[in-house]
C-alpha positions in Angstrom: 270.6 65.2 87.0 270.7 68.7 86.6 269.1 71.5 89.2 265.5 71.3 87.4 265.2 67.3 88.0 266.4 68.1 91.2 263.7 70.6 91.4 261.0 68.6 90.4 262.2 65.6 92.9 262.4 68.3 95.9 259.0 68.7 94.8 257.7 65.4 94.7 256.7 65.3 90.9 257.8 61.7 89.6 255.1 61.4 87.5 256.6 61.3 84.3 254.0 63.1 82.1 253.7 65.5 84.7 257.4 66.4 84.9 257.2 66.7 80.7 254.4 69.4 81.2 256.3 71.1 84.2 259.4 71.5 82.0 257.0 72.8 79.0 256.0 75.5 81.4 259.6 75.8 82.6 260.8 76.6 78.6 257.4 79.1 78.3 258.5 81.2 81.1 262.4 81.1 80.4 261.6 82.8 76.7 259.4 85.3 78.3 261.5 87.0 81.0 265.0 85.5 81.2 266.1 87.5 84.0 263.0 86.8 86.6 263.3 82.6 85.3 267.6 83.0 86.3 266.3 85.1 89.5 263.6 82.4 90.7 266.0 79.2 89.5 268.8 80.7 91.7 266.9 82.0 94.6 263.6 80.1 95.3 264.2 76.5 98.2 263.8 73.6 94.8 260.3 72.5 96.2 258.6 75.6 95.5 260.7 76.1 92.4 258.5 74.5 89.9 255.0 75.3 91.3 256.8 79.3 91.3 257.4 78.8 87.6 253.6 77.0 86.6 252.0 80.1 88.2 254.1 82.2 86.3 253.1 80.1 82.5 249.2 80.1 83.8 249.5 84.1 84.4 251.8 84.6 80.7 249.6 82.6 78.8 246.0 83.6 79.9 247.2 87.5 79.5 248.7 86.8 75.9 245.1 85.3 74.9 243.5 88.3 76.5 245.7 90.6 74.4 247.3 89.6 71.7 245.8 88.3 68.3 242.8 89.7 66.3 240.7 91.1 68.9 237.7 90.1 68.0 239.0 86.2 68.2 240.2 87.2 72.0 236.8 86.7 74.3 236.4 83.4 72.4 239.6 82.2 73.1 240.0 83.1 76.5 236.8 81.7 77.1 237.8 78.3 75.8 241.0 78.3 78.2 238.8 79.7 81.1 236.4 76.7 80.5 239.6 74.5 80.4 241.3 75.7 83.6 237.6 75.9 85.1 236.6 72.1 84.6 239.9 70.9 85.5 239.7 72.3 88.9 236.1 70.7 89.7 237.4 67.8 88.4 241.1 67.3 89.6 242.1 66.0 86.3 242.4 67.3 82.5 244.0 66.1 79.5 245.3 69.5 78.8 249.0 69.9 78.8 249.4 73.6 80.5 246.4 72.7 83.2 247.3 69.3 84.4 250.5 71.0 86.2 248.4 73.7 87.6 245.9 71.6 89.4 248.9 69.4 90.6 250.1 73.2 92.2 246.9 73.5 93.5 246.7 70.3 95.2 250.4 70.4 96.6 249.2 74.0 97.7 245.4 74.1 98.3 245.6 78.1 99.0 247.0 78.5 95.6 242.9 77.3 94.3 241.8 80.7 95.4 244.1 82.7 93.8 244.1 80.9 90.4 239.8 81.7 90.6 240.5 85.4 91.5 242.5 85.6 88.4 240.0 84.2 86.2 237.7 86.5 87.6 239.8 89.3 87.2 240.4 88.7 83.0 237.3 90.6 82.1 239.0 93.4 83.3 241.6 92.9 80.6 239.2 92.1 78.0 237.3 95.6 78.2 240.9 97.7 78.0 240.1 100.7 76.1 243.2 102.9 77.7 243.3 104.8 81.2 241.4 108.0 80.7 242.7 109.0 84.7 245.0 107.8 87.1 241.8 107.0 89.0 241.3 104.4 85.7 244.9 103.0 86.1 244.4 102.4 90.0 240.9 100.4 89.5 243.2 98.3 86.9 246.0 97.7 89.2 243.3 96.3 91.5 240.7 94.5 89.3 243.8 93.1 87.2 247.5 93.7 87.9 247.3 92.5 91.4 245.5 89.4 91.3 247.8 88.5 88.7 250.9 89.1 90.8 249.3 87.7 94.1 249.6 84.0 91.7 253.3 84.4 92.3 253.1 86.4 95.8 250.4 83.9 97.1 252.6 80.8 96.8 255.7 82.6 98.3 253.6 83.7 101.3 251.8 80.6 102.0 248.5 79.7 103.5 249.3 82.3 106.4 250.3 85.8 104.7 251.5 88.6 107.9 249.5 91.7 108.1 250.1 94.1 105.3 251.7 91.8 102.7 248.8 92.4 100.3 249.2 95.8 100.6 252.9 95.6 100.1 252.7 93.5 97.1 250.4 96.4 95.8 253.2 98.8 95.5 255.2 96.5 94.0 253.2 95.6 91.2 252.4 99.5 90.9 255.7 100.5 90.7 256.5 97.0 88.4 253.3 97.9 86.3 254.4 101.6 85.9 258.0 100.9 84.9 256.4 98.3 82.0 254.3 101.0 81.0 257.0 103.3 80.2 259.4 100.7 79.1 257.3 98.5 76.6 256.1 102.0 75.1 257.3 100.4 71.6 256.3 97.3 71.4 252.5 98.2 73.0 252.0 101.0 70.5 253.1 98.2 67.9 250.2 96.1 69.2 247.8 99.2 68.5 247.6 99.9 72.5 248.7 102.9 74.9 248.9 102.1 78.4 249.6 105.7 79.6 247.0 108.1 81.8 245.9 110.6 78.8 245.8 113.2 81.1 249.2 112.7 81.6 249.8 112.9 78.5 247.5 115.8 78.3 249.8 117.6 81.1 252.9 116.9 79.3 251.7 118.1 76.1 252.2 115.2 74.2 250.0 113.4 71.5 249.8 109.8 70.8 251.4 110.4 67.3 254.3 111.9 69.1 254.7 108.6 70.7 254.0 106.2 67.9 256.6 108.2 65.8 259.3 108.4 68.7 259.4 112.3 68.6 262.2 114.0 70.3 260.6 116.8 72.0 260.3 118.7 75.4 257.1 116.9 76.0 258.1 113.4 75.1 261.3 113.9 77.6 259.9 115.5 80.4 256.5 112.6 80.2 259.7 109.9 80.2 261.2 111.6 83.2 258.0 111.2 85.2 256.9 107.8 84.4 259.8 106.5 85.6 260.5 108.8 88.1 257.1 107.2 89.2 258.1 103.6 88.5 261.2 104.2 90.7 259.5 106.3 93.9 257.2 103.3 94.4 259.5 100.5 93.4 261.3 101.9 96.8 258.4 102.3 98.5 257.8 98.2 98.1 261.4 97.4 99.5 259.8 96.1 103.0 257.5 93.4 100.9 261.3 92.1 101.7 260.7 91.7 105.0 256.9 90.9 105.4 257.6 87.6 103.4 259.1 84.6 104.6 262.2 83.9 104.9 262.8 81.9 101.6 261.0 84.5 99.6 263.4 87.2 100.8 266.1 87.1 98.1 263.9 86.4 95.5 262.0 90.0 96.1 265.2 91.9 96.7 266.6 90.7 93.4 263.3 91.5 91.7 263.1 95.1 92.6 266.8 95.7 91.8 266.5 94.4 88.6 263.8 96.6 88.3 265.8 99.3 89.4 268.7 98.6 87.2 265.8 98.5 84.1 264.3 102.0 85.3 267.9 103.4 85.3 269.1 101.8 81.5 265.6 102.8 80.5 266.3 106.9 81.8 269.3 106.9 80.6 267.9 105.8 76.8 265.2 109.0 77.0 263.4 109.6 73.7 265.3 106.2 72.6 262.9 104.5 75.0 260.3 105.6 72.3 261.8 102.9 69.4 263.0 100.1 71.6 262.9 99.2 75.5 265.8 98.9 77.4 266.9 96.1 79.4 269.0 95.8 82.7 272.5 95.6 82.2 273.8 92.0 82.3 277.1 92.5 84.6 275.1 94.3 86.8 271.9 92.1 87.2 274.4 88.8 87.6 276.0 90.6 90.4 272.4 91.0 92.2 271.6 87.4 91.7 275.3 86.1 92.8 275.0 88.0 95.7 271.3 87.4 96.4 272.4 83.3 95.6 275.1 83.6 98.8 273.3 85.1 101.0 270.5 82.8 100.7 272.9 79.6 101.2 274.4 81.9 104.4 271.1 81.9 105.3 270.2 78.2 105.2 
């Protein structure tokens, strides 16, 4: 049995329907983010592994149907998988294939109900994107959307019994995270018709949105990629002690995740203007060596 079954056993999943739909999630979130699926397969205690990686397919696939496809087809599809996920929890059961393992991760973690509700409520937040006119826009997204999003994953790490300030800490994170995607996925939004940057900032830098979608090499375009991710990186260090605010078990998993993001900010400088046609991704020898020596300290550890 490899470590998954062992995964789902640590877990307590036997149910055999129920381990097919854990492992359908499992494939979902591996295709979407490779290195955060190695990072939480090598780093997370097996019990909390597969509940981890169900949060993670609930919070992909409600924000693809909230942007991506024909928008006006969006609001009626999300609303179909709100009213999915929504009767399934007042019920306990549902015969759909991506909710029946998330009401089994609510029931193994009762906390995690609440969260999965704040993110439902947060998805008209999502639906209404027009752009950030202000930072003062991009902040009230961050909170309305962004956050409860991440507190699905943060939430189940923490527990029922979160230590002062971890909310807050998980803020910057996701700020800095959110930032850094912003800049980096510059490409492939502007393919998919959106812009995710402040247009003042913009405005500041002297840069048009036709310099962006046509990957223009100028003194605008590289001194608005300097600051974005000058941004992304200044609060991705800011959010170093969510380290030690979570619990023990968490720990290497957070540590690895903001180096990663640190090694992605760095390939993504070092690309400039290039950033403009393509994102860049963390070097692989240099990301294995995070989660090799994140995966011995945590079996020091235990």
């Amino acid at each position: 049995m490899g470590l998954w079954g062992r995964a789902l056993d640590a877990a307590g999943i036997s149910d055999p329907t129920l381990r097919d739909d854990y492992a359908r999630q499992r494939k979902l979130v591996a295709r979407y983010r490779r290195s955060s699926y190695l990072a939480a397969r090598l780093l997370l205690p097996r019990p909390l592994l597969p509940h981890l990686i169900t949060a993670t397919a609930f919070m992909h696939h409600t924000d693809t149907l909230l942007d991506s496809g024909p928008e006006a087809g969006r609001a009626v599809a999300y609303a179909q998988w709100e009213k999915e996920v929504r009767e399934g929890l007042a019920a306990g059961a549902s015969d759909h294939p991506a909710v029946r393992p998330l009401l089994h991760t609510a029931s193994a973690h009762p906390h995690f109900r609440a969260r999965v509700e704040d993110f439902l409520a947060a998805a008209a937040t999502e639906l209404e994107f027009t752009g950030f006119a202000t930072e003062a826009d991009y902040q009230r997204y961050l909170d309305q959307y962004a956050l409860p999003a991440f507190m699905l994953i943060a939430g189940l790490i923490a527990g029922e019994d979160p230590p002062a300030g971890y909310r807050e800490a998980c803020r910057t994170y996701i700020d800095g995270s959110q930032r850094l995607d912003f800049a980096n996925d510059l490409s492939e939004d502007l393919a998919d018709g959106r812009l995710n940057l402040v247009r003042s900032t913009l405005d500041t830098h002297g840069v048009t949105r036709a310099d962006l979608e046509n990957a223009r090499d100028t003194t605008g375009t590289r001194s608005l990629l300097e600051h974005l991710l000058g941004q992304a990186r200044q609060t991705l260090a800011a959010s170093r002690h969510l380290v030690d605010l979570a619990p023990p078990e968490g720990r290497p998993l957070f540590r690895a995740m903001i180096e990663i993001e640190d090694l992605t900010a760095t390939a993504a400088a070092t690309k400039g203007p290039a950033l403009l046609r393509a994102p860049a991704r963390p070097p692989a020898p240099a990301t294995a060596r995070v989660l090799l020596r994140e995966r011995r300290g945590r079996f020091h550890l235990s």
